[in-house]
C-alpha positions as CSV (number, residue, x, y, z in Angstrom):
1,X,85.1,91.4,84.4
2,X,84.6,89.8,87.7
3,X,84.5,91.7,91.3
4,X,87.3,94.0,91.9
5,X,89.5,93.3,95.3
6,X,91.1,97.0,95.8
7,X,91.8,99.8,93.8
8,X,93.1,99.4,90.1
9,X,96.2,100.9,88.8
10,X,95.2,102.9,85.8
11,X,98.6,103.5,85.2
12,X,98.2,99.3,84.0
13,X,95.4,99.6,81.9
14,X,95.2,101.2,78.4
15,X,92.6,103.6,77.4
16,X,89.6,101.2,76.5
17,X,90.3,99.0,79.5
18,X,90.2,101.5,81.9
19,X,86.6,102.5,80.3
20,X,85.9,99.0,80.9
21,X,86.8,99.0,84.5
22,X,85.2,102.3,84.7
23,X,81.6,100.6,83.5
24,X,81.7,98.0,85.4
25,X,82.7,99.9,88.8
26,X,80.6,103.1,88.1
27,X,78.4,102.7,85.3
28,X,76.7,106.1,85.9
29,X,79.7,107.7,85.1
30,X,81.8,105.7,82.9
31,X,81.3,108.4,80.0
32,X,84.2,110.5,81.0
33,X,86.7,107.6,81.4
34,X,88.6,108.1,78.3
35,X,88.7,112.0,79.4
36,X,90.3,111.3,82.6
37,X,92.5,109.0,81.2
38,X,94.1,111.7,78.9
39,X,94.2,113.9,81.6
40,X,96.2,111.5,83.8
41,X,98.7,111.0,81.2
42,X,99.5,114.6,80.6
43,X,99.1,116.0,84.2
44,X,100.4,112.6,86.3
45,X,97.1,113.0,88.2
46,X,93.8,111.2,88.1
47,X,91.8,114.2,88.7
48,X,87.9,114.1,88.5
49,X,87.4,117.8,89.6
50,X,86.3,118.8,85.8
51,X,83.2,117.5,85.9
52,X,79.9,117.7,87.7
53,X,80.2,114.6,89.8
54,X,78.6,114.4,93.3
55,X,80.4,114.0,96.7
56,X,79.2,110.1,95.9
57,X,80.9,109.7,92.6
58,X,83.8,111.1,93.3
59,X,84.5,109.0,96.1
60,X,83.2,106.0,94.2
61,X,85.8,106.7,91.8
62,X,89.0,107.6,94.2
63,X,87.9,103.8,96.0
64,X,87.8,102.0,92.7
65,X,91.1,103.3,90.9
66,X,94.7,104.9,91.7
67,X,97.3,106.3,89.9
68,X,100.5,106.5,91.6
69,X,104.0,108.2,90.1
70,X,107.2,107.1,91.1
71,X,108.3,109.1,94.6
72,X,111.9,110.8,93.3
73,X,114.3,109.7,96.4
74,X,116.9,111.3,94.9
75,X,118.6,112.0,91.1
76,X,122.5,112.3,90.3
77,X,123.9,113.5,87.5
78,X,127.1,113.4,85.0
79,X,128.3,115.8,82.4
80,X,130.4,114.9,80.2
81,X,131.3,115.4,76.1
82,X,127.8,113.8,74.5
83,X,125.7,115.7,77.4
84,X,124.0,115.0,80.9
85,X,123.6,111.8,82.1
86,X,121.0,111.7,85.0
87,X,120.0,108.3,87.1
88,X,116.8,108.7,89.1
89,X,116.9,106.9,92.2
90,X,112.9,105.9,92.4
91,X,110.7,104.5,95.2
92,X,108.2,102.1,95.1
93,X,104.9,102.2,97.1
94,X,106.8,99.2,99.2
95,X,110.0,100.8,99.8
96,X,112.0,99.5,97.7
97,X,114.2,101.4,95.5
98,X,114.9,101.4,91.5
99,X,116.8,103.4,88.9
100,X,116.3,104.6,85.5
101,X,118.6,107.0,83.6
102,X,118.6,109.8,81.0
103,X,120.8,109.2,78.6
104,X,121.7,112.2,76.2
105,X,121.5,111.2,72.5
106,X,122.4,113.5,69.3
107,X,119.5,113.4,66.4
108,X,121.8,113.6,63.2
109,X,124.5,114.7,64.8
110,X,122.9,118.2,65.5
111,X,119.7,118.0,67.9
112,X,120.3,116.5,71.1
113,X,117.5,114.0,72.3
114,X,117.0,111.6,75.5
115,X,116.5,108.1,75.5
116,X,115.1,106.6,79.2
117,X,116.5,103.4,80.2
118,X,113.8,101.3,82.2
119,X,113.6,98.9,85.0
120,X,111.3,96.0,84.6
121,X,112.4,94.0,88.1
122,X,113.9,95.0,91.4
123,X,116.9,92.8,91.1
124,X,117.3,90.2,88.6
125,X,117.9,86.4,88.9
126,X,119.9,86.0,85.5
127,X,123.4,86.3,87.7
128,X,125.3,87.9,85.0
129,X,128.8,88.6,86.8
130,X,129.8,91.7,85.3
131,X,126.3,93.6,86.2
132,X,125.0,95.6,89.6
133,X,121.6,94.2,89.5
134,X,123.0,90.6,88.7
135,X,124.2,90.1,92.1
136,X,121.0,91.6,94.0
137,X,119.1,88.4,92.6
138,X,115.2,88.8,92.0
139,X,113.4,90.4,95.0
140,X,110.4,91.0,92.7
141,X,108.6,92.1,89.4
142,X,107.2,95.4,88.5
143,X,103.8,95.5,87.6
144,X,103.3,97.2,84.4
145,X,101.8,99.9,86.2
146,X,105.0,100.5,87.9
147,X,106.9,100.2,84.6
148,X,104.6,102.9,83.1
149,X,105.2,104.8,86.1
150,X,109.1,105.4,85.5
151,X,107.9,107.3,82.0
152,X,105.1,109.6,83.4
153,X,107.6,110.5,86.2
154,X,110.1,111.5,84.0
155,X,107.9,113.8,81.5
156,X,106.2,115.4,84.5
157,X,108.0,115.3,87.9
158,X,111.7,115.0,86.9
159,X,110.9,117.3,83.3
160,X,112.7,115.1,81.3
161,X,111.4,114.1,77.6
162,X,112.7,111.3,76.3
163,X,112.7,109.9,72.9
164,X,112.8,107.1,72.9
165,X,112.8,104.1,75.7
166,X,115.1,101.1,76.8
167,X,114.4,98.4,78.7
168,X,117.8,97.6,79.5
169,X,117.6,99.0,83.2
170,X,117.2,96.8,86.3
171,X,116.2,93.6,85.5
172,X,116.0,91.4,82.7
173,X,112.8,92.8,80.9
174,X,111.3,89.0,79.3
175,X,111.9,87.5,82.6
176,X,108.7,89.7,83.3
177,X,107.3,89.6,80.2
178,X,103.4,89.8,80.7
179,X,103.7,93.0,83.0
180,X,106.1,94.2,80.4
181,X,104.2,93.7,77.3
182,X,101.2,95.4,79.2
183,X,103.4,98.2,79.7
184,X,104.0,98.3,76.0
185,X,100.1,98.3,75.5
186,X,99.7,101.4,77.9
187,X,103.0,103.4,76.6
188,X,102.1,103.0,72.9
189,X,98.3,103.8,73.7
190,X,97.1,106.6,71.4
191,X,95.5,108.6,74.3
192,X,98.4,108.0,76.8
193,X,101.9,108.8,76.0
194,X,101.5,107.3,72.5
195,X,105.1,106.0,71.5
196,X,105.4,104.0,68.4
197,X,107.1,100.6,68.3
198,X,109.9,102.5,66.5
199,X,111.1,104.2,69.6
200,X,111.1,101.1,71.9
201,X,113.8,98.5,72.5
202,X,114.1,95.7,74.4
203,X,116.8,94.3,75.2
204,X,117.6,90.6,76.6
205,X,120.3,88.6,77.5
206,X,118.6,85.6,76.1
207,X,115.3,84.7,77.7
208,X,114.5,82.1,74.6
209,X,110.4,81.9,76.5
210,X,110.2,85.5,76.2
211,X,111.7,85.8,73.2
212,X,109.4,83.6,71.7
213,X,106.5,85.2,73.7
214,X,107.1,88.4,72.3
215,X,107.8,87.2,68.8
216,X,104.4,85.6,69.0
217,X,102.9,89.2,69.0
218,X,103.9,89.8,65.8
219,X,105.0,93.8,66.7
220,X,107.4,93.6,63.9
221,X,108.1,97.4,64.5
222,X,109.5,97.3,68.4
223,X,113.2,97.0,68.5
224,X,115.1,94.0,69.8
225,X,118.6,93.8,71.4
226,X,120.8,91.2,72.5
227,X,123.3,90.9,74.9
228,X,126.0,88.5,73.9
229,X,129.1,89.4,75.8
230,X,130.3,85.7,74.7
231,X,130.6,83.8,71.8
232,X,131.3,80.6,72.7
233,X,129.0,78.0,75.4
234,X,131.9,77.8,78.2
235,X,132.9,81.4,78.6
236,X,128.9,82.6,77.8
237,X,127.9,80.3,80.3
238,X,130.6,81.3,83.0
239,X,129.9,85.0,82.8
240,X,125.9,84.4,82.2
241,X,124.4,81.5,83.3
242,X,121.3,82.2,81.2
243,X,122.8,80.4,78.5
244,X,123.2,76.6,80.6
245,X,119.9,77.1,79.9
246,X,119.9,78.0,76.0
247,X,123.3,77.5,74.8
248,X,123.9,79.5,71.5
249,X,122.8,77.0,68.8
250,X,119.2,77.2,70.3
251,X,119.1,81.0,70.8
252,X,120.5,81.6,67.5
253,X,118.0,79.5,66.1
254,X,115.0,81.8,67.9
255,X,116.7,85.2,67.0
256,X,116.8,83.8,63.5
257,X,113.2,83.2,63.2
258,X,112.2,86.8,65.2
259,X,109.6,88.4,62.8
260,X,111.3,91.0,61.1
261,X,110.0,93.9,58.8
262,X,111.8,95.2,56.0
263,X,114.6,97.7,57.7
264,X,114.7,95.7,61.5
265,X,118.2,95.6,62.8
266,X,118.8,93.1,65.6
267,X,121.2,95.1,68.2
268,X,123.8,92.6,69.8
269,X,125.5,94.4,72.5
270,X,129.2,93.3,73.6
271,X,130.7,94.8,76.7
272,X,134.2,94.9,76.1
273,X,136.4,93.0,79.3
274,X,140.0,92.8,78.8
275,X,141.3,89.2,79.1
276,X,137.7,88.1,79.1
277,X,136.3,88.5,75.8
278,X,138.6,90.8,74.0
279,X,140.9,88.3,71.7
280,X,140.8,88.0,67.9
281,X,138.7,84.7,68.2
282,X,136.2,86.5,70.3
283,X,135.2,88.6,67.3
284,X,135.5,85.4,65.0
285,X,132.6,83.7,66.9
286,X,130.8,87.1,67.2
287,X,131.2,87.0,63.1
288,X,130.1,83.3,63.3
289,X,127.3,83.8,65.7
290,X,125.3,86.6,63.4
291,X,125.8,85.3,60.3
292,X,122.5,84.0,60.1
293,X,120.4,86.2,62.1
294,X,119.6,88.9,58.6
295,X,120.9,92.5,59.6
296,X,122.8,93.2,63.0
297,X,124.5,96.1,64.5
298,X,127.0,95.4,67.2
299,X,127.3,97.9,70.0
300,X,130.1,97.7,72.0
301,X,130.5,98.5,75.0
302,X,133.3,99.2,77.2
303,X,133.4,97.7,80.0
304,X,132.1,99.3,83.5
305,X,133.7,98.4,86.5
306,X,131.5,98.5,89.3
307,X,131.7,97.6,93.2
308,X,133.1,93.7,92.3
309,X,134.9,94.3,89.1
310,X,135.7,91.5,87.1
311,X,138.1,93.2,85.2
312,X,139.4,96.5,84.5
313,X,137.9,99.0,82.2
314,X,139.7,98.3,78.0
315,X,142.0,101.2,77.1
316,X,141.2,103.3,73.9
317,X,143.6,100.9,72.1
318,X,142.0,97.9,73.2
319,X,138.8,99.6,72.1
320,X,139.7,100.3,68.7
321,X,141.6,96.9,67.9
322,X,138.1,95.1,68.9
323,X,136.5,97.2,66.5
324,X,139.0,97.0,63.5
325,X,138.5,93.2,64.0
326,X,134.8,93.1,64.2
327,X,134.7,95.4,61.0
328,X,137.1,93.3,59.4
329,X,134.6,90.5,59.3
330,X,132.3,92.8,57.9
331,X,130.3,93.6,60.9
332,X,128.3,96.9,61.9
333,X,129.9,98.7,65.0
334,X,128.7,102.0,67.0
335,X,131.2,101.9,69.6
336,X,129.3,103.4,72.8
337,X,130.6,106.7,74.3
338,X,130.6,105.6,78.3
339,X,127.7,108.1,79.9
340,X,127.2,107.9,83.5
341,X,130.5,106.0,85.0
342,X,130.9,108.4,88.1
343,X,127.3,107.7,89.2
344,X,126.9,104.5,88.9
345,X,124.5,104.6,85.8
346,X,126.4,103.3,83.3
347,X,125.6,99.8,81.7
348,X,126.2,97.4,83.8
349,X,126.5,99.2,87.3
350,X,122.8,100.1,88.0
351,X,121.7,98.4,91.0
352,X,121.6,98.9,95.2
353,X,124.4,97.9,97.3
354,X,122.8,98.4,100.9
355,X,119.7,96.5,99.7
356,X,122.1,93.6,99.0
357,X,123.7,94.0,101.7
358,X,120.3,94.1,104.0
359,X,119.3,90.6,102.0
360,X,122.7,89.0,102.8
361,X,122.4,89.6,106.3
362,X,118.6,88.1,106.5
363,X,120.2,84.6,105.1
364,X,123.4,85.2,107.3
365,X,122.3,82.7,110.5
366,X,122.3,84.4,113.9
């Protein structure tokens, strides 16, 4: 490990790396690293006030590493049939602002549970045109300290326990795949907040490198998820111009050869746009497209307008005539129950209008 420049995010590093920081900066007291690790992970604070250190140390310590939560600027909240639905408007430590969301789940129909969709950029550059954060562009990545960050905030400064996690927030995840496969490292960390692979989904709207990049991990227990939305090159590439990139022959073929263990299910989400994607020869090609990709579950979703709608939202009709179709070509369906509309935090409508607004005028010449 070569000479540090500034303080290390801990919140980056898993267990045994920060110990190996921890030697390197402060050899004399790199025996209660893995201590202070656990006790940042359950208190959100890197505290070295448990143990006998000098004025020296301590200080030593407090230059070499940080740990920084997400500040709260402000949380909003829905409730509605399946439970509260709460976005988390959070700062970073340069100003800018992101969101992640509770989302209220039933376990088995009886327990309810919480599932905390991530951010993973602020912005994105995919330019899907039926999402917030689309139109934002990329202003930059998280670093997977930051991405780590959103958790520990939630279990200890917003009280929320989730579940399970979704990186389906701000951002398209494999677009910053190193910082979010570091995150992984950190969240699934034994002696952090130690989730399994189980309760983690990615999802992507068709990064084939990062795809392939996190195939090449082999993590055959972490969840995938797709974002279709189109079965067909023209209208896919109209609505998201990720695919002039990887039409769907070439992403069908990498979904197809994703490492799967025995009971994987490949989630392929479809958000439901009358007059877009709604007609009887959009669920063919849906049919078509996942034929060869093993076992699939389709989640549709209905569509969200947000501040540019494309569309309007489908009626319940609409809704269930998609479905019947897609069933009737023996397809998987959980039709998803729309949390989070009224605020904004619903799929497709997280993102920050004035910041848009702010970057628009910067281009705009005087």
């Amino acid at each position: 490990m070569g000479p540090m420049s500034g303080p290390i995010d801990v919140l980056g590093l898993t267990a045994d790396e920060f110990a190996a920081a921890a030697r390197f900066a402060l050899p004399s007291a790199a025996g209660i690293a893995h201590d202070v690790y656990r006790g940042l992970f359950r208190t959100g604070r890197l505290d070295f006030s448990a143990w006998p250190l000098t004025a020296a140390s301590t200080a030593a310590w407090q230059a070499a590493f940080r740990a920084h939560l997400m500040e709260v600027a402000r949380v909003v909240d829905e409730d509605g049939p399946g439970g509260l639905t709460a976005k988390a408007i959070l700062r970073t430590h340069d100003g800018y602002e992101i969101e992640c969301v509770r989302i209220p789940m039933r376990v088995g129909g009886e327990r309810e549970s919480h599932t905390l969709c991530l951010s993973s950029q602020v912005g994105c550059r995919m330019g899907c045109t039926f999402c917030e954060t689309g139109r934002m562009g990329l202003i930059r990545q998280l670093s997977a300290g930051e991405i780590v960050a959103q958790v520990l905030t939630a279990w200890t400064t917003l009280g929320w326990s989730p579940r399970n996690l979704v990186f389906m927030g701000m951002g398209e995840a494999l677009d910053n795949a190193d910082n979010v496969v570091q995150a992984l490292r950190v969240l699934t960390d034994q002696r952090a907040l130690h989730y399994s692979h189980e309760r983690i989904t990615i999802c992507t709207s068709g990064h084939a490198d990062g795809i392939t990049k996190l195939a090449a991990l082999g993590w055959k227990r972490l969840n995938l998820s797709l974002s279709l939305n189109a079965a067909d090159d023209a209208r896919r590439s109209s609505i998201m111009p990720v695919n002039r990139r990887t039409p769907l022959a070439e992403l069908q073929r990498i979904l197809a050869a994703y490492p799967q263990r025995r009971n994987f299910t490949l989630g392929v989400n479809w958000c439901l746009m009358p007059g877009i994607n709604d007609s009887r020869e959009d669920a063919a090609r849906v049919a078509g497209f996942c034929r060869p990709l093993g076992r699939v579950l389709i989640n549709l979703i209905p569509y969200n307008p947000g501040n540019a709608p494309l569309t309007r939202a489908p009626d319940e009709a609409e809704i269930e005539r998609f479905v019947g179709w897609l069933r009737e070509d023996g397809l998987p369906v959980r039709r998803r129950i729309t949390k989070g509309r009224s605020i904004m935090a619903a799929c497709g409508q997280l993102g920050n209008v004035e910041l848009r607004k702010r970057r628009a005028a910067l281009r705009t010449p005087v």
